[in-house]
C-alpha positions in Angstrom: 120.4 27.9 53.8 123.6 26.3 52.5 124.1 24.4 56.1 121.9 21.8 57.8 123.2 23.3 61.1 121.4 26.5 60.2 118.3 24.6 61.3 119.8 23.4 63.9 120.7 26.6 66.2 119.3 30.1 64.5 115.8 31.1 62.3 116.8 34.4 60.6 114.3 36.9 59.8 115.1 39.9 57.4 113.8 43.3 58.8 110.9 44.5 56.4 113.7 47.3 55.3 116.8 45.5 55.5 119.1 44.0 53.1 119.9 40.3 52.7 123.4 40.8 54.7 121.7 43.0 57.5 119.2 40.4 59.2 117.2 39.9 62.4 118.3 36.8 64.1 115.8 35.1 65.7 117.7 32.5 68.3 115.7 29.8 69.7 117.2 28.4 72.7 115.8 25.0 73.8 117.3 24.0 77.3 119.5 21.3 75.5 121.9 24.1 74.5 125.2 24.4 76.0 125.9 27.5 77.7 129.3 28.2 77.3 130.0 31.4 75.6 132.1 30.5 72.7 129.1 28.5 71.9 126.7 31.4 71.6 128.9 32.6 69.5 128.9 30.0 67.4 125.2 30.3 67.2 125.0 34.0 65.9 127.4 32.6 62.8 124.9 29.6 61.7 121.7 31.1 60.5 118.8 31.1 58.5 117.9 34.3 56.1 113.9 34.6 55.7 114.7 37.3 53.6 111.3 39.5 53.3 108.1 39.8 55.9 105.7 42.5 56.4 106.8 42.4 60.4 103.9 44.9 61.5 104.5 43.4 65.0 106.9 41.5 67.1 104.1 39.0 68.2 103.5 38.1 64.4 106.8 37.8 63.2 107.5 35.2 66.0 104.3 33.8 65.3 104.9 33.3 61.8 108.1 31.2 62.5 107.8 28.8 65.3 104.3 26.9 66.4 104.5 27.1 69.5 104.8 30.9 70.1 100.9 32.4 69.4 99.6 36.0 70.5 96.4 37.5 71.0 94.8 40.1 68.5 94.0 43.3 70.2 94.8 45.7 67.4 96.6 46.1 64.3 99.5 46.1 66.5 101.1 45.6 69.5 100.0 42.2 70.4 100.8 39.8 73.6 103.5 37.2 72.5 102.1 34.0 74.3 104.5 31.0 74.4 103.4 27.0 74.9 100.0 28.6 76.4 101.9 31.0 78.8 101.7 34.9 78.2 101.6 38.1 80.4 104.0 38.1 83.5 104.5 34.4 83.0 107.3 35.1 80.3 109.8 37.7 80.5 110.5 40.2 77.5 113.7 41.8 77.8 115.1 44.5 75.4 118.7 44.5 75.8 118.6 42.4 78.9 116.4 44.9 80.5 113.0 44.6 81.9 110.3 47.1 80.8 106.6 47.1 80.6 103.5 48.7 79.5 101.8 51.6 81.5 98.4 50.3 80.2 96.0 48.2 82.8 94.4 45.7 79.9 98.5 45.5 78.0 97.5 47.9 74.9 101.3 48.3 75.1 103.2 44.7 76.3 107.0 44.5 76.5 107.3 43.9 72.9 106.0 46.7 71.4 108.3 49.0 72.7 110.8 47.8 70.1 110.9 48.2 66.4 112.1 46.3 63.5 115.0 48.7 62.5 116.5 48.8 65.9 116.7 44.6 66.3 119.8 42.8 65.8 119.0 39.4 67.0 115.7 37.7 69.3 116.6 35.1 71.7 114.2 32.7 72.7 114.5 30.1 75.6 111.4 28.0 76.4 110.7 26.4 79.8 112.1 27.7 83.8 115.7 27.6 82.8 116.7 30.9 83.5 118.3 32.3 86.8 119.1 35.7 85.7 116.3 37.2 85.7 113.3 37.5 88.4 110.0 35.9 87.2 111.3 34.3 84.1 108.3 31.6 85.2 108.2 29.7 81.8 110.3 31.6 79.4 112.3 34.8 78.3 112.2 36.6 75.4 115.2 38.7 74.7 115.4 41.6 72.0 118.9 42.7 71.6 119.4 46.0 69.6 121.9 46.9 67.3 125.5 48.4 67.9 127.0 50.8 65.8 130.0 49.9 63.5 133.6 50.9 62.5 133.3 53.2 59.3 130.6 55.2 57.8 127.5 54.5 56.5 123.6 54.1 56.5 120.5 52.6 55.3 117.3 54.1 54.3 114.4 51.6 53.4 111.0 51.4 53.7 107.5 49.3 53.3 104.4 50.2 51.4 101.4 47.4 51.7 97.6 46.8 51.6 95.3 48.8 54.0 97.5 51.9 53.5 100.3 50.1 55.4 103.3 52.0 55.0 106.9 52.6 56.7 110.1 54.1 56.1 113.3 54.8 58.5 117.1 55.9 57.7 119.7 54.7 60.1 122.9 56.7 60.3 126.8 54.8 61.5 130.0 56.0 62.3 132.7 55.4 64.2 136.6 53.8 64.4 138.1 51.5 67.0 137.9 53.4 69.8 134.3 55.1 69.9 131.2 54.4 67.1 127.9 56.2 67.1 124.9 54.9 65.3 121.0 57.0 64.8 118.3 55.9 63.7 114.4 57.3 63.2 111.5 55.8 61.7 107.8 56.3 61.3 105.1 53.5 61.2 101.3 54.0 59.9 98.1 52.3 58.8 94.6 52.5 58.4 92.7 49.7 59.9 93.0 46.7 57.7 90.0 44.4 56.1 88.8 41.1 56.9 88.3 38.3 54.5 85.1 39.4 53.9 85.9 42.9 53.4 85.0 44.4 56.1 87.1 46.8 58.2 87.8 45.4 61.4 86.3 48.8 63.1 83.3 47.6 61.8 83.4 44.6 64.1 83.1 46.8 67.3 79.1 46.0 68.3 79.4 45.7 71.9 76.2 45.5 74.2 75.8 49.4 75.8 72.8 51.2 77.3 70.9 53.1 74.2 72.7 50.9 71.2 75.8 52.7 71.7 79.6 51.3 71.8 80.4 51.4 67.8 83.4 53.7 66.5 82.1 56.5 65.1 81.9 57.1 61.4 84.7 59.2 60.8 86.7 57.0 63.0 86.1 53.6 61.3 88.4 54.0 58.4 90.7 56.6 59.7 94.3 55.7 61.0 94.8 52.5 63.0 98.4 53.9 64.4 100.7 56.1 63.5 104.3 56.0 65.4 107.5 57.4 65.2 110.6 56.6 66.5 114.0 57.6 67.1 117.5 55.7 68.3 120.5 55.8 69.2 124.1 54.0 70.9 127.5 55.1 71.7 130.1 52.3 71.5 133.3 53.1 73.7 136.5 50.7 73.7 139.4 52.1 75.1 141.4 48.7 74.5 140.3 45.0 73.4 139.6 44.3 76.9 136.9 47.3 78.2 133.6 48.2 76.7 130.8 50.7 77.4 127.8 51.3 76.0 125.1 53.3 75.8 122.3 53.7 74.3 118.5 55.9 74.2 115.4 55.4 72.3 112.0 57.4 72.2 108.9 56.1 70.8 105.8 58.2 70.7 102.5 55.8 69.8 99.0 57.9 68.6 95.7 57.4 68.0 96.6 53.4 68.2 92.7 51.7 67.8 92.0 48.7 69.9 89.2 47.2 68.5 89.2 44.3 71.2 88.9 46.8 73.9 86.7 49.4 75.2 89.1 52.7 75.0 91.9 53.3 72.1 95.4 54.7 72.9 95.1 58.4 72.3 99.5 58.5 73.2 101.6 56.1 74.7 105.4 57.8 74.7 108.3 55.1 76.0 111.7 56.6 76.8 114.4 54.0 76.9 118.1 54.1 78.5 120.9 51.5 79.2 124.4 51.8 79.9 126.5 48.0 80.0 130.0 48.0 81.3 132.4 45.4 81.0 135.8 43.9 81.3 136.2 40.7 78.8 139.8 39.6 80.2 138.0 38.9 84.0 134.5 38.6 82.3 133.2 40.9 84.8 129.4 42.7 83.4 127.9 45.9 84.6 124.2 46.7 83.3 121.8 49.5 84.3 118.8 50.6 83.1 115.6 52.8 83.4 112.3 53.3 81.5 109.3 55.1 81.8 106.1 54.8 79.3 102.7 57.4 79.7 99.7 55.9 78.3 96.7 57.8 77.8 93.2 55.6 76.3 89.8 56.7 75.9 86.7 56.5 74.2 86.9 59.4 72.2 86.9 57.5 69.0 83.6 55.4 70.5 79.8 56.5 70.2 80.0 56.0 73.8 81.8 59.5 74.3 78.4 61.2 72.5 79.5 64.8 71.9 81.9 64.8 75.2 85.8 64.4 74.4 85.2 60.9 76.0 83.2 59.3 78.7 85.6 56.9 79.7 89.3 57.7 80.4 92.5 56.1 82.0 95.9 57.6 82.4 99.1 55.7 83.4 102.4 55.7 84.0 105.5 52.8 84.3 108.8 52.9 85.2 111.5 50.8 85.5 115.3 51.5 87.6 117.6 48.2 87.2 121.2 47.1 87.4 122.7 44.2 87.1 126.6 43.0 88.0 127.8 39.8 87.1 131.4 37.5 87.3 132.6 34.6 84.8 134.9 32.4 86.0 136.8 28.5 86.0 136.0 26.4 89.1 136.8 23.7 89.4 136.8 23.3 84.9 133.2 24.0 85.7 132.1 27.5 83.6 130.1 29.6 86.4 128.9 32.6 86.8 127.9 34.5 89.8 125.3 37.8 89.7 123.2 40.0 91.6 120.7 42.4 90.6 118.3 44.5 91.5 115.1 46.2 90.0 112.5 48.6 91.0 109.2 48.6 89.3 106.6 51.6 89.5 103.5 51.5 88.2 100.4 54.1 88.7 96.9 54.7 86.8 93.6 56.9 87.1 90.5 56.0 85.4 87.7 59.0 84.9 84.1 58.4 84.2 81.3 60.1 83.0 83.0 62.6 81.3 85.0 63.9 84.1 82.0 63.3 86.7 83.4 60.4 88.4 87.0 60.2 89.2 88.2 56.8 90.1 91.6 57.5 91.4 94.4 55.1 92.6 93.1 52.6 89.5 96.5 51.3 90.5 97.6 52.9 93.5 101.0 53.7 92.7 102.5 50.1 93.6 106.3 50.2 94.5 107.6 46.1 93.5 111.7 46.3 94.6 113.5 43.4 94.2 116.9 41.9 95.0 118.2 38.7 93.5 121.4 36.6 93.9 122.2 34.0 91.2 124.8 31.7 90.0 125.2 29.0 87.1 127.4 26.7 85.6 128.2 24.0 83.0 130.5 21.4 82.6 131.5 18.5 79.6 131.9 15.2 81.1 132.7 12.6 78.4 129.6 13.2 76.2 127.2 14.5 78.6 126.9 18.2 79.0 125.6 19.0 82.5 124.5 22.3 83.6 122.4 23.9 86.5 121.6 27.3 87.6 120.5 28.8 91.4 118.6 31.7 92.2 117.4 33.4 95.4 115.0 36.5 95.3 113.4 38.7 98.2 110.6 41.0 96.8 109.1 43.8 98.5 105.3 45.1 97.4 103.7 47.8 98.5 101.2 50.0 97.3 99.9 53.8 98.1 96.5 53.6 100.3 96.4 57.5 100.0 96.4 57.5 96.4 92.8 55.7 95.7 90.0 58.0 96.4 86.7 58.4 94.9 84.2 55.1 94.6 87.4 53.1 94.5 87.4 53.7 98.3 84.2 51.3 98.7 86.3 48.5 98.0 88.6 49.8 100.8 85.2 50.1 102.9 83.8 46.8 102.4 86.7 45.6 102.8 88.1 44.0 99.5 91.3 45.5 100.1 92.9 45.0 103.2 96.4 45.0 103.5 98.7 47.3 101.4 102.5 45.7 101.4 104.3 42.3 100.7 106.6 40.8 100.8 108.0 37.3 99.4 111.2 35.5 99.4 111.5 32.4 97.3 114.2 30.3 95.6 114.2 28.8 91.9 116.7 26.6 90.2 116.9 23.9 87.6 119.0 21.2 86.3 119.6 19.9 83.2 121.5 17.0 81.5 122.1 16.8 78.3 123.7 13.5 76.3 125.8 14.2 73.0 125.0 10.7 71.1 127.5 12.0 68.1 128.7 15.1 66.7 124.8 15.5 65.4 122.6 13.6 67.2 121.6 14.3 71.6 119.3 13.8 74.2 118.6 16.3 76.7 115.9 16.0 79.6 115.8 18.9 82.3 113.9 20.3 85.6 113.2 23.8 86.2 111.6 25.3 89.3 110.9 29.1 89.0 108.5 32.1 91.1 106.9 34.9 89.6 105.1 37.1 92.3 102.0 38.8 91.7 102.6 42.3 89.5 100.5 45.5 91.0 97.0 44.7 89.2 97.1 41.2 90.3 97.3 42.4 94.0 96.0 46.2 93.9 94.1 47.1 91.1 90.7 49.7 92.3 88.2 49.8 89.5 84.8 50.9 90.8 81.9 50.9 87.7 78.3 50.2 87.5 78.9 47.4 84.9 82.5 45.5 85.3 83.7 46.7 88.8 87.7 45.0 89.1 89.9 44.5 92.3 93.1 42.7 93.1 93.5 40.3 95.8 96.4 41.6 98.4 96.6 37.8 99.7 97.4 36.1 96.4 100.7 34.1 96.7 103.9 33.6 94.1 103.1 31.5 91.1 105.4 28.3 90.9 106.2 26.0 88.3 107.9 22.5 88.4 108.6 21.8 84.9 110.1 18.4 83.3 111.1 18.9 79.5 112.9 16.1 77.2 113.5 15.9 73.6 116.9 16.4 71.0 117.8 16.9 68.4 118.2 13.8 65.6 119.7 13.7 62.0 119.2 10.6 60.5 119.9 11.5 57.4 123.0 14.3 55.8 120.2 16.7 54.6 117.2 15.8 56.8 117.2 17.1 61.1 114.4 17.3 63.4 114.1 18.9 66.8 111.7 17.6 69.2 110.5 18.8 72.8 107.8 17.5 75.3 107.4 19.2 78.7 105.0 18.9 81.7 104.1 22.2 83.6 103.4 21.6 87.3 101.4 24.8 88.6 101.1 25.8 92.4 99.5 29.1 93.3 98.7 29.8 89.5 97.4 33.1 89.3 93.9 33.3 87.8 91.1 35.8 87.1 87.7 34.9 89.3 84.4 36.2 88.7 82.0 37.1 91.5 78.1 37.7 90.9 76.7 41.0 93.2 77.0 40.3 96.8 79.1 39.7 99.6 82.2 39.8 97.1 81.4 42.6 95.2 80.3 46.1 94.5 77.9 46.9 91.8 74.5 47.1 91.0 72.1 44.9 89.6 73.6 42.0 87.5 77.2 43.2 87.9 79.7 40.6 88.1 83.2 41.5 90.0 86.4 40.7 88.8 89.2 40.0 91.2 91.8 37.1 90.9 92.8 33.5 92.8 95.4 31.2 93.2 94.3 27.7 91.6 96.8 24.7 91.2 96.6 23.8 87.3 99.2 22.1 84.9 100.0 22.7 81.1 101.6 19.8 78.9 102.4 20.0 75.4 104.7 19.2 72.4 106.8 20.6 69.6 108.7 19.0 66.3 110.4 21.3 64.0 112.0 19.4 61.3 114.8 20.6 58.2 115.1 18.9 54.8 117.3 19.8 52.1 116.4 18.7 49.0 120.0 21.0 47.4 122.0 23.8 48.6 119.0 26.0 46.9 115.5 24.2 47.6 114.5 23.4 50.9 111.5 21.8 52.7 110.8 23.7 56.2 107.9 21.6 58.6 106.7 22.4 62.6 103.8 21.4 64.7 103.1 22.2 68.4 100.4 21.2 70.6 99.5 22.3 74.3 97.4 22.1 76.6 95.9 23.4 79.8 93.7 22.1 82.9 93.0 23.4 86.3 93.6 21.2 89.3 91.6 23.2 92.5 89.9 26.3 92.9 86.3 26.7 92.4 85.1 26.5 88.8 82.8 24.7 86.8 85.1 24.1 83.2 88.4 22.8 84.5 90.0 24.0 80.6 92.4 26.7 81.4 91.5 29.7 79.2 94.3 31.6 76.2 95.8 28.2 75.6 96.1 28.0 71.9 95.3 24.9 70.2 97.1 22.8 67.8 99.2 24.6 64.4 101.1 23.7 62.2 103.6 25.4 59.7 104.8 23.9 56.5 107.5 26.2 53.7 109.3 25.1 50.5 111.9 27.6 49.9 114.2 28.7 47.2 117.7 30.9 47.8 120.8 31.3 45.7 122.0 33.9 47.7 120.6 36.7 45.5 117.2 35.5 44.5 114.9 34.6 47.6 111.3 32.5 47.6 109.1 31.0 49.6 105.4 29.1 49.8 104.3 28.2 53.1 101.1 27.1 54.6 100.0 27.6 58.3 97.2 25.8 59.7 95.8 25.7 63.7 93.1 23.2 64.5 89.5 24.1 65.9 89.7 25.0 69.8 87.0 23.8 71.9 89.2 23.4 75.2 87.7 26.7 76.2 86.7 28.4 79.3 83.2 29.0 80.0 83.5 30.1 83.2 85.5 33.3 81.9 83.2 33.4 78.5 85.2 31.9 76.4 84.3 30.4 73.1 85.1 27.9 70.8 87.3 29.3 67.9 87.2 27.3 64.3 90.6 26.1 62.8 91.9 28.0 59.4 94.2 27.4 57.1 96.0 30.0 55.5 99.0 30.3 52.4 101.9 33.1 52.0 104.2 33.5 49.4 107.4 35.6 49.5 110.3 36.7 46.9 113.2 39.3 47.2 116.2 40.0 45.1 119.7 41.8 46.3 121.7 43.3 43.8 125.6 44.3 44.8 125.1 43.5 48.5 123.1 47.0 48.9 120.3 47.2 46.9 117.3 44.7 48.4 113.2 44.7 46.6 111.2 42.5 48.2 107.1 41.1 47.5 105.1 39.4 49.5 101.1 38.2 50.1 100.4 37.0 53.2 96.6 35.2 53.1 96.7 34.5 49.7 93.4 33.2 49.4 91.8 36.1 51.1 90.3 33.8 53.9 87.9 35.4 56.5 89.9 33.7 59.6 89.9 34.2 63.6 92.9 33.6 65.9 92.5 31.9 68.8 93.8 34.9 71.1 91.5 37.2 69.3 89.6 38.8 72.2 91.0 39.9 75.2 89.3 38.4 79.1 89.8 41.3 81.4 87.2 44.0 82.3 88.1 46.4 79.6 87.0 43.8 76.9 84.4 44.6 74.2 81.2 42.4 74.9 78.7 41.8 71.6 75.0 42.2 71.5 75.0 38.2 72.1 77.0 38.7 75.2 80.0 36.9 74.2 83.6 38.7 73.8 83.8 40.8 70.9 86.2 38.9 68.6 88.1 40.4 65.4 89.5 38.6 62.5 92.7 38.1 61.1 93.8 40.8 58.1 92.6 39.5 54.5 94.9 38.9 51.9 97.8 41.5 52.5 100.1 42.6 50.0 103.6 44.6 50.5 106.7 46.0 48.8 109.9 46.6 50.3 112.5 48.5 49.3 115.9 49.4 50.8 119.5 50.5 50.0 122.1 50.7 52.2 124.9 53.1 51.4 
């Protein structure tokens, strides 16, 4: 906290476990940055150190630190990062520059939880379509990079103990010299489901609307274990010489009995295997990356009175996987920084849902869909006097197809009647942007920038099968790409030595927006009775909004932290009756005064999001009330090994509801009074951590 220019580039966030020298850096990358490499660099060395956080969940940490980055509440865990009112397939999540994602149809398991705090060296954030190297980064990419092992030997062991039986531990094992370094790591993670602000376990807020009174956990289940995972790590660090480097690296992550109060079913396993091997040669910047993942989910109602004495009357089983490789080239043109790429990913996803205890089998859920895809990109960036200009190209041909053969059971009706009739795609689609970006002084700029990307439709979107009496689901083989024109202008201003703010307005232009639609029995859908189909649309809709983060030092130790972001969403065609586009979060704001000596650590901050009433109706959304909540933090390292940390997160023990608190898609809970079944925030949360690094 001893530079203004910490504010400026990096947010630092200690791991739960780690000490004050061995941080998370969280990098938010608006699109005024420059892009040249040495620059980057220069990034990772300016930082902030928010030196203790319970971190239960990627979402929350990144919640917790910038306004405009929300996510929606399904669990204790694992929940959906949603950025400036975009979420799902609209923003990429990339560990290590890979793409993986969850097995599960309603996202018990998004991108992000398949990463742990231990294993994170740094989380780079860039907001808005300014990314060409990967496919479908529509509004914005998330990247988690791991961490590498280091010369020497050594290790940390560490762990968190907090409210609700929250508790975690891991040791982390290094060794190597100049020419090859190994690092392992393992780590468990467990609670019990955690209490409201009323003091109510958030189990007990499962009341949905079933035949007989039924859809409640059962007794034994209400205050048993929320999740319980375990993890293990590892990398291998070769470099032959200064100039050649490979790495590679595996991680295994086995998930169980995760509850999911928000939903229907509970995780009864979801196991992730992770691999990636990157090649490169620094003196002709030439990069070769390849990847694969694969992630088994199993839910069910077992924990639910809905299973009565059966092991469960509801199950689904699926599987992901993920084959990529990437190969890219740095070089000088013309003094213009550029670099050319191609890559190439193929995404598999398959699931099969069982009802009635075993009596009806609804195979090909998700008809093992094949999505390959082959993309050629180049960027650059170039100084000229004191603008910084930059632009990137991108060119993509996607291939979708999915397995006819695979559905059987009632999921055939919708094959009969002719809901499903084609069974491959294909798309091919360019995206770009420019951006500009005037340096005023050595402090103060002006950027403004224009970014068209594509996202094509992922294998539920197009081929999901879900035959039931009471929420029957289908895709929509016809939908086309999403596509976003997006302006965004702002900069960054200092007009005082200890005070800077960052600012940033954008204007989402949506065509072919991929949305859910809701048919009542009929012509459009199979059911019976008052069932109401869900399949999906392409609307034209547009999202605006605004951000100001802002830095003021009052001395080298006391600091004042502020941010506020606002957006907004509307639909522009397609047939509805509330134009509000639904999961936009509403206004928040974050405010921290914070103490640091570079041994003892503090902070008090208060975080408040407005009412939202911009809801909707048409998908049963409902109006959420604003909250304000405070947290204070301290820590202390002694010796540059030793870290103990405290911290209480809703002081006040406030009964409060996030926005993104219940989930829209088929598998949702729905109450008694026929709205979504929404779950709180925790209470007041109180943690220790400890760790020693050796």
């Amino acid at each position: 906290m001893k530079k203004l220019a910490s504010f400026t580039i990096l947010t630092t966030i200690a791991v739960n476990f780690a000490n004050a020298q061995d941080v998370i850096r969280v990098e938010k990358l608006t699109v005024e940055e420059k892009q040249k490499k040495e620059e980057v660099t220069k990034k990772e060395t300016t930082q902030e150190d928010v030196k203790i956080t319970r971190q239960i969940d990627l979402g929350e940490i990144l919640s917790g630190i910038y306004p405009e980055i929300n996510f929606m509440r399904k669990a204790s865990t694992a929940n959906d990062i949603n950025i400036r009112g975009f979420m799902r397939d609209n923003i990429n999540v990339l560990i290590d520059g890979s793409k993986i994602y969850g097995a599960c149809p309603n996202r018990m398991d998004p991108a992000s939880f398949h990463v742990s705090s231990p294993q994170i060296e740094s989380i780079q954030i860039k907001e808005g379509p300014f990314d060409v190297e990967n496919a479908g980064s529509l509004a914005a990419v998330v990247n988690v990079k791991t961490k590498d092992p280091k010369e020497g030997v050594g290790g940390e062991i560490g762990g968190t103990y907090g409210s609700f039986d929250y508790r975690t531990g891991y040791i982390q094992g290094n060794v190597g010299n100049k020419f090859v370094k190994v690092l392992v790591g393992a780590s468990n993670q467990y609670s019990k489901p955690y209490e409201s602000g009323e003091g109510k376990k958030v189990t007990e807020y499962v009341v949905y609307s079933t035949p007989m009174g039924l859809g409640r956990y059962k007794p034994q289940y209400i205050n048993d274990k929320a999740f319980n995972i375990d993890r293990i790590w590892s990398k291998v660090l070769i470099t032959p010489n200064n100039n050649t480097e490979l790495k590679l690296s595996y991680a295994f992550e086995n998930a169980r009995n995760v509850l999911y109060p928000a939903l229907k079913m509970d995780a009864l396993y979801d196991r992730t295997n992770r691999f990636n091997a990157d090649f490169s040669l620094k003196d002709i910047g030439l990069k070769l990356s390849a990847y694969y993942n694969e992630v088994k989910h199993d839910m069910r109602d077992t924990f639910r009175t809905t299973s009565g004495n059966l092991p469960y009357s509801m199950k689904t089983y699926a599987e992901s996987k993920m084959y990529g490789v990437k190969l890219s080239k740095d070089i000088n043109i013309a003094s213009v920084d550029t670099t050319f790429g191609v890559d190439y990913y193929l995404r598999n996803w398959k699931a099969d849902n069982v009802q009635m205890g075993g009596m009806n089998k609804n195979f090909g859920m998700i008809p093992d869909v094949d999505i390959k895809n082959v993309g050629f990109f180049v960027k650059g960036v170039k100084d000229i006097q004191r603008w910084t200009l930059s632009a990137g190209l991108r060119f993509d041909y996607t291939d979708s197809e999915a397995d006819k053969n695979a559905i059987s059971g009632k999921n055939e009706d919708f094959i009969t009647n002719r809901l499903l009739t084609n069974f491959s795609k294909t798309d091919s689609y360019p995206s770009g942007y420019l951006l500009a970006k005037y340096n005023i002084d050595k402090k103060n700029n002006l950027y403004i920038g224009f970014g068209h990307t594509v996202r094509v439709p992922d294998p539920i979107e197009r081929w999901i099968v879900l035959y039931s009496s009471s929420f029957p689901w289908y895709g929509n083989p016809n939908l086309k790409p999403t596509k976003n024109n997006e302006v965004d202008l702002g900069g960054e201003f200092y007009p005082f030595n200890n005070l800077g703010i960052r600012a940033n307005i954008f204007y989402s232009d949506l065509t072919d927006f991929i949305y859910l639609r809701q048919y009542p029995a009929g012509a459009n859908c199979i059911g019976t009775g008052n069932t109401t189909c869900t399949t999906y649309q392409n609307i034209d809709a547009h999202i605006y909004g605004a951000d100001l983060n802002l830095f003021y030092g009052f001395n080298e130790k006391i600091s004042l932290e502020g941010g506020v972001a606002y957006q907004r969403g509307k639909k522009d065609s397609g047939q509805y009756k509330d134009s509000d586009l639904a999961e936009i979060p509403p206004l928040k704001t974050r405010l921290a005064v914070r103490y640091d000596d570079g041994k003892f650590y503090g902070l008090v901050e208060g975080i408040y999001q407005a009412k939202q009433s911009n809801v909707d109706t048409d998908l049963k959304e409902f109006e959420t009330p604003s909250y304000f909540i405070m947290n204070v933090k301290a820590g202390y390292t002694y010796g540059n090994k030793l870290f103990v940390g405290v911290g209480v997160d809703n002081l006040f023990d406030r009964l409060y509801y996030n926005y993104l608190s219940y989930v829209r898609d088929p598998f949702r809970g729905i109450s008694v009074s026929g709205n979504p079944v929404k779950i709180p925030e925790p209470g007041r949360f109180i943690y220790a951590n400890v760790s020693y690094r050796f």
